[in-house]
N, C-alpha and C positions, 0 to 999 in steps of 0.2 A: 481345492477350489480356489479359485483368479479372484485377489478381491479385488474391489468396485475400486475403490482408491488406495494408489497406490503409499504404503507408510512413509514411504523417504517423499514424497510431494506434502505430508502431514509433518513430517520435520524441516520441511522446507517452508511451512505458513507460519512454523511455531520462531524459526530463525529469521522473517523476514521484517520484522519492527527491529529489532537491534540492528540489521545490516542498513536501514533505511536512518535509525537514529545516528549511527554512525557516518554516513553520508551527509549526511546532513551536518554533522560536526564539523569535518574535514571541512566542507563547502562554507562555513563561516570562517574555520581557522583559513583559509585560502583568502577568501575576502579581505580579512583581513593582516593576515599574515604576511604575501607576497609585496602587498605596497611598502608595507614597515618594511620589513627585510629592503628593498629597493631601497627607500628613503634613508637607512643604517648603513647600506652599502655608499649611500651616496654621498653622509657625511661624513664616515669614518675614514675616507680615502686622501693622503694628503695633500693630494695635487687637485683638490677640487674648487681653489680658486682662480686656478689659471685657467685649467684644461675640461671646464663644463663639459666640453660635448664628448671627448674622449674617456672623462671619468664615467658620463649616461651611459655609453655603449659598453663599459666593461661591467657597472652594474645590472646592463640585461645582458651579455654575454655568460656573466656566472649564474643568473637566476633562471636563464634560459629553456635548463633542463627541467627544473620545480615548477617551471611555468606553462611546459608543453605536457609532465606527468599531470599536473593539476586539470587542466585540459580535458584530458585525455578520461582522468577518473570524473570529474563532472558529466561528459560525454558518456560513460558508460552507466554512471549514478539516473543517470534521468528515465533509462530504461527498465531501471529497477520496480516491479512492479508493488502494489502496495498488497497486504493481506485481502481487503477484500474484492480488488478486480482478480486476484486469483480464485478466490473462491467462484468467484462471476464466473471467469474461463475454468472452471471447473464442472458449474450448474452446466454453461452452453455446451460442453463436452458427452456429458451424459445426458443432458434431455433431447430426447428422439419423439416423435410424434406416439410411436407405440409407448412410450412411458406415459408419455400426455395423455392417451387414450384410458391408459390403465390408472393411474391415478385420478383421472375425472371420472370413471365411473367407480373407483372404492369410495372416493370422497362423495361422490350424489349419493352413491345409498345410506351411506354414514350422515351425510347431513339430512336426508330426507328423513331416514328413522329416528333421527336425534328432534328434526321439526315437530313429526308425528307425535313424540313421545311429550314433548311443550304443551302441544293444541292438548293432548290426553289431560297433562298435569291442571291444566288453564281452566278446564269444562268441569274435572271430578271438581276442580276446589269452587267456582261458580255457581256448582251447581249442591258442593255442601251449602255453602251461603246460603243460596234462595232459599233450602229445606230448613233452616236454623234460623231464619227471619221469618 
């Protein structure tokens, strides 16, 4: 028997808050990271009284590469989805009109005998009262 969901998409909801907090990490050390790093390269360099604009371009020359991977995983981080739009794209997956058919009519009979059974409980105890008064 084919089950309904598949276990590796059920290891894949249970992995996706650390993959999402770790994004999330990265995206702040980035934030903050790449300026500092800039700013470190730019005063550690000792030609950086004369030759400003030659020492800028070699501090984004070497950062260049950190700066396009940062990029690149922010770019792919943002598509990461969170736990519950997959559950969402899970529900829209499986719900077909024939489920919707069959679950509204298990659930009307279950609520209507479940009502039924209310009015019943509602009337015998009203109606011990009146007999006890």
């Amino acid at each position: 028997m084919k089950p309904i969901i598949s276990p590796w998409l059920i290891y894949f909801l249970s992995v996706l808050d650390g993959i999402n907090l770790v994004c999330g990490g990265i995206f702040i050390l980035g934030l903050i990271g790449i300026p500092a790093a800039l700013f470190i390269i730019y005063c550690m360099n000792d030609d950086y009284r004369g030759g400003e604009k030659n020492t800028v371009q070699k501090a984004f020359s070497g950062m260049k590469p950190y700066i396009i991977a940062y990029a690149i995983f922010v770019a792919v981080a943002c598509f990461i989805p969170s736990k519950t739009t997959v559950y969402q794209m899970i529900v829209a997956k499986e719900l077909t009109p024939n489920n919707i058919s069959t679950i509204t009519q298990a659930a009307g009979d279950t609520a209507e005998d479940i009502a039924d059974y209310v009015v019943d409980i509602i009337n015998r105890v009203s109606e011990a009262v009146k007999d006890n008064a």
